[in-house]
C-alpha positions in Angstrom: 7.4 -9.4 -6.2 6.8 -7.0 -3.8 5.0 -7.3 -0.6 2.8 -4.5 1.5 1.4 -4.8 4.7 -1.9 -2.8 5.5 -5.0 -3.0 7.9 -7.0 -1.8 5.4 -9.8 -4.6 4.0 -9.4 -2.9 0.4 -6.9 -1.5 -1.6 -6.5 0.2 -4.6 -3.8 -0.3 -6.9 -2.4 1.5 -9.9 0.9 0.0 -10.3 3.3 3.0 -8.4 5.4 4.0 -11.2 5.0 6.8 -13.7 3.9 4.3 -16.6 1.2 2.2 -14.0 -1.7 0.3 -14.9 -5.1 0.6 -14.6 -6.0 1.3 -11.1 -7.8 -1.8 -9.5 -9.6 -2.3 -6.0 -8.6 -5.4 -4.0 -10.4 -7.2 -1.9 -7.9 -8.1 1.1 -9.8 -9.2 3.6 -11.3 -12.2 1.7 -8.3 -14.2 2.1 -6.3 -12.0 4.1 -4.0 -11.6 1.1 -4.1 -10.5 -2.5 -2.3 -10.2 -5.3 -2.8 -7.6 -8.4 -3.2 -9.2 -11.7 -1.4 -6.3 -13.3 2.1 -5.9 -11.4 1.7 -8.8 -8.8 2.3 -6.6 -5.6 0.9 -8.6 -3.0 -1.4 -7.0 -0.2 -0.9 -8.7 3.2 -3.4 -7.4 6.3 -2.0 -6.6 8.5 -3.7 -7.7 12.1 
């Protein structure tokens, strides 16, 4: 599972490699993390 840091309070995620996923938006800031439903990266904020 991998992990990214970011101050951003949303993120959008597509899954990085050449095969992806559906891009998705994240709400970070809810929780403070998140984790995509497709490829389980987890978005951290970063304070």
């Amino acid at each position: 599972m991998e992990k990214v840091y970011t101050s951003q309070e949303h993120v959008a995620c597509n899954g990085g490699d050449y095969e992806g996923h559906p891009k998705v938006y994240l709400d970070v800031a809810k929780k403070g993390t998140v984790t995509c439903p497709y490829c389980s990266k987890t978005y951290i904020l970063d304070s």
